[in-house]
C-alpha positions in Angstrom: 8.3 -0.4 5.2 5.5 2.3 5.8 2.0 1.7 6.4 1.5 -1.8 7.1 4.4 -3.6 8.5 2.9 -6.5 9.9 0.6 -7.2 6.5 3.8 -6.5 4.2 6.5 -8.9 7.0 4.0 -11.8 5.7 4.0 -11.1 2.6 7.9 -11.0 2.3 8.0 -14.1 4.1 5.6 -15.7 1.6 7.6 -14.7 -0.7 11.0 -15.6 0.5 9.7 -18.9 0.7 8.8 -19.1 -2.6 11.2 -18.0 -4.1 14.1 -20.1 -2.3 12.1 -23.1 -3.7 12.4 -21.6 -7.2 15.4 -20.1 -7.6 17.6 -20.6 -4.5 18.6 -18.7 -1.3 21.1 -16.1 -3.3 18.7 -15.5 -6.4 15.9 -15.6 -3.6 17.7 -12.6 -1.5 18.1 -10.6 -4.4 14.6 -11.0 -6.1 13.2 -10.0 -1.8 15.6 -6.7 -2.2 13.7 -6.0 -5.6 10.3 -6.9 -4.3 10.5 -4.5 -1.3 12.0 -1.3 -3.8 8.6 -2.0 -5.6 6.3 -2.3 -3.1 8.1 1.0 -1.4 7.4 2.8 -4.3 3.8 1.9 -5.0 3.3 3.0 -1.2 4.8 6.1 -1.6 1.7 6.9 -4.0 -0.7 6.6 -1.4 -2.3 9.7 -0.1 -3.7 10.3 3.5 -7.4 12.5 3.5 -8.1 12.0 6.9 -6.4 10.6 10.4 -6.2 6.7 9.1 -8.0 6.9 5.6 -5.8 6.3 2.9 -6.4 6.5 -0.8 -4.7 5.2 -3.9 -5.2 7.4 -6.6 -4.2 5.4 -9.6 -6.4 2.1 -11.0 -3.5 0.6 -13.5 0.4 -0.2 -12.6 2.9 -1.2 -15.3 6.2 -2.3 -14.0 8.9 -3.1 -16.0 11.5 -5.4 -14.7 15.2 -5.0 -16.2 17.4 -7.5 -16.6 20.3 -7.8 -19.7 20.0 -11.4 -20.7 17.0 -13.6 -21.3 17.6 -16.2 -18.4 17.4 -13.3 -15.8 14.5 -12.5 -17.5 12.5 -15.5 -17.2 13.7 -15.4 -13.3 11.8 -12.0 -12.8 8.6 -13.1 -15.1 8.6 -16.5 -12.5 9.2 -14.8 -9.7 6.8 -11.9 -10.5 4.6 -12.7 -13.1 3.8 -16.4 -12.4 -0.1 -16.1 -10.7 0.0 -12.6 -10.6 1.8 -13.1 -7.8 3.3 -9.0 -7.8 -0.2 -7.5 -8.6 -1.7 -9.8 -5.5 1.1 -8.9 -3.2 0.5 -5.0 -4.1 -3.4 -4.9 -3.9 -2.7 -6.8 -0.3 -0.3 -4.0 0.9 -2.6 -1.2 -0.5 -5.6 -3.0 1.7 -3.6 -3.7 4.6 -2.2 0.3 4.4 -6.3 1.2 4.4 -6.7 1.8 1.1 -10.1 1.1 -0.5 -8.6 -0.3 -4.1 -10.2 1.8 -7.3 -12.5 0.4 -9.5 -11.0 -2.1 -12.0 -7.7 -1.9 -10.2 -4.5 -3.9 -12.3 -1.5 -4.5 -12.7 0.6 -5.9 -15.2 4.5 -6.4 -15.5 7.1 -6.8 -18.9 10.6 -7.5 -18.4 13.1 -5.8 -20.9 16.8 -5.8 -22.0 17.7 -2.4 -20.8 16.7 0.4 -18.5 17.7 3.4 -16.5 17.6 1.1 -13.3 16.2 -2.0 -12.2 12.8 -1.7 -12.8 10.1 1.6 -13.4 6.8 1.6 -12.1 3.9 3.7 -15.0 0.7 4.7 -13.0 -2.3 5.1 -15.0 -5.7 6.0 -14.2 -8.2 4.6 -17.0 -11.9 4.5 -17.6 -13.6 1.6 -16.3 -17.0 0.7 -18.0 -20.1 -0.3 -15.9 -20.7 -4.0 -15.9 -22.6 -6.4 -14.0 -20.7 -7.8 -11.0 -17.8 -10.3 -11.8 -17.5 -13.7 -10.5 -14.7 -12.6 -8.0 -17.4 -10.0 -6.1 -17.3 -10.9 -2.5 -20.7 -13.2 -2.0 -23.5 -13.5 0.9 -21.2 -14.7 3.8 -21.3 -14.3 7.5 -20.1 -14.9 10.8 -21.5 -15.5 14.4 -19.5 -15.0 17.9 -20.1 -18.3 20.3 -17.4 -17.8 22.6 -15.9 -14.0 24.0 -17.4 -10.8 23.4 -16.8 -9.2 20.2 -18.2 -5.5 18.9 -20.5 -7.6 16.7 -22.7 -10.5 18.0 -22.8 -11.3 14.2 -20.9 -9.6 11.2 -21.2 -10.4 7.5 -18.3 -10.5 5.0 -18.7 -8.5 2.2 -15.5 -7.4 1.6 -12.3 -8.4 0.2 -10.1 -8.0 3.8 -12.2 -8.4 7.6 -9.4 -7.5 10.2 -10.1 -9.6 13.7 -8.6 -8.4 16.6 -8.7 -6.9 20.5 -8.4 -3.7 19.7 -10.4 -1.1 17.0 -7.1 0.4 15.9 -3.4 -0.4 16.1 -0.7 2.5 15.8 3.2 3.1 15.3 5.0 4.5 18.2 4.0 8.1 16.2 0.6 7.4 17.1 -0.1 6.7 13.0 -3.4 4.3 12.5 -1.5 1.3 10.8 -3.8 -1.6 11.5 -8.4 -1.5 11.7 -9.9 -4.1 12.8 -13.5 -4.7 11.8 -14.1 -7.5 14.3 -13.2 -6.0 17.9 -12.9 -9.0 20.9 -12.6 -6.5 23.6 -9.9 -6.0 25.4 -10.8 -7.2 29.0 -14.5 -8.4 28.5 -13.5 -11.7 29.6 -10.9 -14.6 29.8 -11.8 -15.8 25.9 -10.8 -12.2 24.6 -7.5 -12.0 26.1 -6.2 -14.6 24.4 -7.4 -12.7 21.4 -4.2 -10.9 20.4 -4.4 -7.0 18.8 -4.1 -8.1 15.2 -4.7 -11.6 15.9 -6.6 -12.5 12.3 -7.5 -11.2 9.3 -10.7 -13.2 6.6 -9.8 -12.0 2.8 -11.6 -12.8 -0.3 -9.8 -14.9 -3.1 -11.0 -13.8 -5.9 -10.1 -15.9 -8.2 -11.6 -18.8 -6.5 -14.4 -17.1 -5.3 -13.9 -18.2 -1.7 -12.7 -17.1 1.7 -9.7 -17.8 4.0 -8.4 -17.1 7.2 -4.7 -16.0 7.9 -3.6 -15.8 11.2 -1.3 -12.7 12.0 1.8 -14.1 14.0 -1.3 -14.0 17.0 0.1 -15.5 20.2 -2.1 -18.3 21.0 -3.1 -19.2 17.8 -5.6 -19.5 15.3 -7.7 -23.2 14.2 -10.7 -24.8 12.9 -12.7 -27.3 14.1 -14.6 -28.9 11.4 -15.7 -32.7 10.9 -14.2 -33.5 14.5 -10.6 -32.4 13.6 -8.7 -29.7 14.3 -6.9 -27.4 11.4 -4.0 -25.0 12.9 -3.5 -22.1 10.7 0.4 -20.8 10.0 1.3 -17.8 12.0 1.9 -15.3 9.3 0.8 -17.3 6.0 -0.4 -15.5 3.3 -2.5 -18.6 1.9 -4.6 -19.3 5.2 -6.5 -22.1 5.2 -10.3 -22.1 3.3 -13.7 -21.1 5.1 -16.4 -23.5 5.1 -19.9 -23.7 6.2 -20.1 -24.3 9.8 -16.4 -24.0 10.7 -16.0 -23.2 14.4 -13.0 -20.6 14.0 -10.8 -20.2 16.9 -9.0 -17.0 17.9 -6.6 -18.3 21.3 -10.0 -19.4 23.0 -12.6 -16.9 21.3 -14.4 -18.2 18.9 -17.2 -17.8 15.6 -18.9 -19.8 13.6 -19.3 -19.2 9.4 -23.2 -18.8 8.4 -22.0 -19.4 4.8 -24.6 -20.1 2.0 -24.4 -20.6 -1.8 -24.2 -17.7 -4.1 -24.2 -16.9 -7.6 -20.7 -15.8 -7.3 -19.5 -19.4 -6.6 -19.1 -19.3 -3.0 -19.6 -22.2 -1.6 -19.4 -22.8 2.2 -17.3 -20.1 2.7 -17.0 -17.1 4.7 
């Protein structure tokens, strides 16, 4: 896959998973095939303006999913539909490929009977009025470096992906940009950072919840918590990271911050 590998290899793992519990390892392997077409697709839509700024030109997807009878049906509306689970997995690989996501950005799938393939992706761009901030706007939330140096003594959150790692930017072996990281632990400041891996991390925002998480990255020493006197490991390459909470002590290998987080009229409460 293009841009993003190490962004999309956890999201196909996520998925994977998920899927195997649903519908089985065959159904499972064929539903992954699928997903990947899709996401290929939407990527090739992205269009570069600069060295390592992308943009995504189009603020509505419909995909429609074929499938001849109504019980393969239902397996692509669960496998795709349930959660929003394909609109989430697409808005992560157009942030994780650099993309700042256009206003009112959706997407919505339909399965039907017949088609000229499996599926067809419709791009839209429509109107979006001006509103007041939603509920899902990234809140007042911030961080503070107590162990390593980072490029940022403190940082605040504010938006919907922070990328934490040892180096400002990651590329392919043709030099591309595929990975920025907003949080820098530089690379040879001291013992703390180099347990800090390139792409060790990554904070998003949920909206729907209205709080943050941390995902570790496949780093290789590891990603925890410390709060109330225990210890919370993170998954190396989960999607669903663990939630932020008001002084958390956030361990990158043996770097460390602490969230600032307050409460917000967006709903975000101790997180960060």
């Amino acid at each position: 896959m293009s841009f993003f590998s190490e962004v999309e290899k956890a999201i196909e793992r996520e998925f994977r998973k998920l899927t195997q519990k649903a519908f089985g390892p065959a159904q499972s392997d064929e539903l992954l095939l699928l997903h990947r077409a899709i996401v290929e697709e939407v990527e090739s839509k992205i269009q570069t303006v600069r060295r390592g700024k992308h943009v995504f030109p189009y603020n509505h997807l419909l995909i429609r999913l074929v499938s001849a009878d109504a019980g393969g049906r239902e397996i692509l509306e669960g496998a795709f539909g349930q959660n929003r689970r394909l609109e989430y997995d697409v808005r992560e690989c157009l942030v994780g490929a650099g993309c700042d996501l256009p206003a009112g950005f959706s997407l919505d799938i339909e399965t039907v009977e017949a088609g000229p393939k499996n599926f067809e992706i419709h791009y839209e761009i429509r109107s979006v009025p001006s509103r007041p901030p939603a509920k899902g706007t990234p809140g007042p939330a911030r961080g503070v470096v107590v162990r390593g140096k980072a490029n940022h003594e403190s940082f605040v959150l504010d938006k919907f992906r922070t990328n934490i790692g040892r180096l400002p930017e990651l590329t392919d072996f043709r030099q591309r940009v595929i990975r920025r990281n907003d949080i820098v632990f530089e690379e040879g400041a001291d013992e703390a950072n180099a347990t800090v891996s390139r792409g060790h991390a990554h904070i998003r925002f949920d909206a729907a919840v209205g709080d943050y998480r941390i995902c570790d990255d496949g780093s290789e020493y590891g990603t925890r918590i410390f709060r109330d006197g225990r210890s919370i490991e993170i998954p190396p390459g989960g999607k669903r990271g663990e939630r932020l909470n008001k002084g958390d002590e956030i361990y990158l290998g043996r770097a460390a911050f602490v969230s600032r987080c307050r409460k917000s009229r967006t709903r975000i409460q101790g997180s960060s």
